[in-house]
N, C-alpha and C positions, 0 to 999 in steps of 0.2 A: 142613947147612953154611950157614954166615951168606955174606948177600950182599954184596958190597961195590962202591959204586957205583963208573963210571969216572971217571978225574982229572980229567976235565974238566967234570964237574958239583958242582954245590956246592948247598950246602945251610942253611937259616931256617927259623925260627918264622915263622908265618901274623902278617899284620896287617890291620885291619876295612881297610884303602884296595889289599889283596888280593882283594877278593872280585869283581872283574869278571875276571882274570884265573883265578881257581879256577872262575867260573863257565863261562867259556869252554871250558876242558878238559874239565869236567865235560859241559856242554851238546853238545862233539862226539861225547863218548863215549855219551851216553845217544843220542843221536841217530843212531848208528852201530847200534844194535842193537833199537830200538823207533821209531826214525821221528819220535821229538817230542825238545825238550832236556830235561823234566820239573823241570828246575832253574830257579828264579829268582833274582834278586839279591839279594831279602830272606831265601831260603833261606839262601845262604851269610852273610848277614849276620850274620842270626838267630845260625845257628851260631855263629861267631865271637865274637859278644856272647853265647853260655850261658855263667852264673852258675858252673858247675863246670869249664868249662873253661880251663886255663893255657895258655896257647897254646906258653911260653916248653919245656913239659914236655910236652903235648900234641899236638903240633900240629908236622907238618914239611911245606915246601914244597924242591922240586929243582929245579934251574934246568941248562940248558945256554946258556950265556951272560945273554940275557935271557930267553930261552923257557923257561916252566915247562912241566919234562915230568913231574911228578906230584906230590902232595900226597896227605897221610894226616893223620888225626886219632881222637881215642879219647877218649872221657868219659861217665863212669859218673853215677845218679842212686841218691838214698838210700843204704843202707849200700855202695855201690860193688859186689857179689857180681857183677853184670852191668854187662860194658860193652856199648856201640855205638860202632863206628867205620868210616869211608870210609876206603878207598885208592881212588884212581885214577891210570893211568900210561899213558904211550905207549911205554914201555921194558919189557918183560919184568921184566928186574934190578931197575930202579928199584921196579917193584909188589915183589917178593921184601924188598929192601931196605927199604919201609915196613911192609912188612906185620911183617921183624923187629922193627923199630923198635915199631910197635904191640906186640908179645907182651915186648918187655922193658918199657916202661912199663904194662902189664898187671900182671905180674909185681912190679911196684913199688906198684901200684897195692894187690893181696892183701895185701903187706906193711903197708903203711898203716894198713891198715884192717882188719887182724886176720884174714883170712881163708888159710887151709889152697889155696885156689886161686882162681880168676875166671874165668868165662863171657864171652867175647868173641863178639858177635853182629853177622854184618854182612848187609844187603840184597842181592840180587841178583836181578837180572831171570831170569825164567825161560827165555826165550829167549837169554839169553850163555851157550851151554853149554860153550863153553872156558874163561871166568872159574870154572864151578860145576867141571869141571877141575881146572882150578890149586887152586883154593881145598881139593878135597878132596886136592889133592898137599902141599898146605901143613899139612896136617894137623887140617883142617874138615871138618865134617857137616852132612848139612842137618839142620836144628832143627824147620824147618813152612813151610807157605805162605799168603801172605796173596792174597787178591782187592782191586784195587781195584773198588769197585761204582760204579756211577752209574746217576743215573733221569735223561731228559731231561724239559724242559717248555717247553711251547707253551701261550701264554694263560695263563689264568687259573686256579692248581689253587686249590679251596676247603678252606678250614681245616678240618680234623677237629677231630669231637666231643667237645667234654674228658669222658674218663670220668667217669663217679658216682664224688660223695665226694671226686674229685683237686682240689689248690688250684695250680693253674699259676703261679709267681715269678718272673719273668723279668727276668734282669740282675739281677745283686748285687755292688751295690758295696760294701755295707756287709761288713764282718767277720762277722758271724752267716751271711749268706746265703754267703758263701764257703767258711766252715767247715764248713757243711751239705753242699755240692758236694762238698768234700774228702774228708768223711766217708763219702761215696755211694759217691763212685769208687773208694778203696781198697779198699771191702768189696765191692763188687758186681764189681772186677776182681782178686781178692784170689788166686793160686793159677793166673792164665792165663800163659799160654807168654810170657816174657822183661817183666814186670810190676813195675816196684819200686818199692813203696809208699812215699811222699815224705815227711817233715815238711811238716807244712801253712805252715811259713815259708819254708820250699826250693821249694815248688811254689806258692803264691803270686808266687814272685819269679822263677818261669820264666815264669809266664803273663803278668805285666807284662814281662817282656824279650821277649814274643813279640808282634811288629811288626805282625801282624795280627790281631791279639787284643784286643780290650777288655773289658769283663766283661760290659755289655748282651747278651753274646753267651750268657751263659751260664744255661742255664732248669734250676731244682729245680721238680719233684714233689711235691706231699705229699698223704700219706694221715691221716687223723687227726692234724692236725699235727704228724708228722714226717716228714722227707724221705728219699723213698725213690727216688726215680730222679734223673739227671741226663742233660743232654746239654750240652757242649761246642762249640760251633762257630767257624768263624774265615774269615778272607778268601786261604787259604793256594793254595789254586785258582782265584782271583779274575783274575789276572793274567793267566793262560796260556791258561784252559780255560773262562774269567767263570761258574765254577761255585761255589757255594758247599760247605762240607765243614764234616763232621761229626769231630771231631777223637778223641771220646771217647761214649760213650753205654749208660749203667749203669744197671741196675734189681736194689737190692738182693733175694737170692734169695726173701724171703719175699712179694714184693709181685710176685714173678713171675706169669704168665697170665692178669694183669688188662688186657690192652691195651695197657700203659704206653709199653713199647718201639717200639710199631705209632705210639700217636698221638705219641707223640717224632719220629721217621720224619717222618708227615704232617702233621706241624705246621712242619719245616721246610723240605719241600716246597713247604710254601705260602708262607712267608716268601721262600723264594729267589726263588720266582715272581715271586710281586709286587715283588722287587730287580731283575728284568729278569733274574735270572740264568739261563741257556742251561739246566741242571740243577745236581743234587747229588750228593755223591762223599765215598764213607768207604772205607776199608781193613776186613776181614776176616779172622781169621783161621779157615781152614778147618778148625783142630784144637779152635776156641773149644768150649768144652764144655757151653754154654749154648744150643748152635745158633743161634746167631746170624745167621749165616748163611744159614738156610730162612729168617728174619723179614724179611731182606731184601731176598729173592729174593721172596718174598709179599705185599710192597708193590712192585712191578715194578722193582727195582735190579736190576741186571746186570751180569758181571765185562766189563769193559776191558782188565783187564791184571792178568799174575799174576810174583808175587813172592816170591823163596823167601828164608827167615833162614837163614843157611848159620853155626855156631858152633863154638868151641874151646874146651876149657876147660885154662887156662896154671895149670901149679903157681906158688907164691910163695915 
């Protein structure tokens, strides 16, 4: 049964001079079930400013008077097959009621773009076990779970060894050196759990709309002059946690068991270090099929907090 809000709430498209008000409800609610807000300003900003999303189509805020009691949003990367989308609500109904809102613009979404149906993928803490609940009432499953990892540090960590043979590039601005990265990370993340491969102009123009991103951030690999790993970093935990984080971290399959992955790892380690930064912080997924996971555990990272992808998949 579709939900339908009460008269006395009303309803808008999000706008970027919303985002201290989404971050607040947001920030209660994360802080009601893990202790921290995990949400920043630039978070929702960010959001708000991605390149795919129409806020006017996308994107609903509910208000009771002036009080916003929940907001939803949905937007897809690459060919659209998989979305992600937040809801969050102080009202039961109100959550039912976005979350319809999301599976018909879902819905709209397959149509578009030529698909038979769409993958709707959303986050949830492992610890809300009545949102994992609701959410498997609403007709979701969980998909996998992620670890966030973090290494602390104290002092001075020292730069690891550049393997034999590897030519280290760090920051690329220019076009060649981007294209390489581009190329790394689809193939190296090519086939993992909710992955969609980007046009390198559509992912180009996420990474410049992402606020804490510049491209010095971003180090290619090479082996016999071509690139075969990449890593990704950014200032996305800078704020809350003065951690730095690893956003993305690919080592195409054939250049695998050479180190690569380890000294990517410890070479950011050391950079954060010497930033002052408290430690470092990636996400995992425990189903990653490359074990990932044991590489990270084996440079002393440790889970923090664990996070499950709960999904639907909406005919069109």
């Amino acid at each position: 049964m579709t939900a339908v809000l009460p008269d006395d709430h009303t309803v808008r498209p999000p706008v970027l001079e919303d985002a201290q008000v989404i971050l607040e409800l947001a920030s209660a609610y994360n802080t009601s079930v893990i202790g921290t807000a995990d949400w920043t300003l630039d978070d929702v900003q960010d959001t708000l400013r991605t390149r795919e999303f129409d806020a006017a189509r996308d994107g609903w805020l509910v208000f009771v008077g002036d009080r916003l009691v929940g907001f939803g949003w949905v937007f897809g990367k690459g060919d659209h097959r998989q979305l992600d989308l937040d809801v969050m609500a102080d009202e039961l109904e109100v959550e039912q009621w976005l979350l319809d809102r999301v599976t018909e613009r879902a819905a709209e979404f397959g149509r578009e773009f030529g698909h038979a149906s769409v993958q709707l993928h959303t986050v949830v803490y492992q610890a809300d076990e009545a949102r994992r609940d609701r959410l498997g009432g609403y007709g979701y499953e969980r998909g996998t779970v992620f670890y966030r990892m973090r290494i602390d540090h104290s002092g001075v960590v020292p730069a690891p060894e550049v393997p034999a043979g590897v030519v280290v590039r760090r920051g690329t601005p220019d076009e060649a050196g981007q294209r390489a990265a581009h190329d790394v990370l689809n193939a190296s993340f090519d086939g993992q759990f909710g992955f969609t491969p980007r046009s390198f102009d559509e992912w180009r123009a996420s990474q410049e709309n992402f606020s804490v991103f510049d491209w010095s951030q971003l180090t290619v690999l090479e082996l016999d002059g071509e690139a075969v790993a990449m890593r990704s970093s950014n200032d996305q935990f800078v704020e809350d946690e003065n951690c730095g984080y690893i956003g993305r971290l690919g080592v195409l399959e054939k250049a695998r068991g050479k180190g690569l992955a380890k000294f990517l790892l410890r070479d950011q380690f050391a950079i954060d270090a010497a930033d002052g930064r408290s430690g470092t912080i990636l996400h995992v997924d425990t189903n990653n099929p490359t074990a990932a996971l044991g590489v990270y555990q084996s440079v002393g990272m440790q889970a923090t907090l664990v996070l499950e992808v709960w999904q639907r998949e909406v005919s069109a």
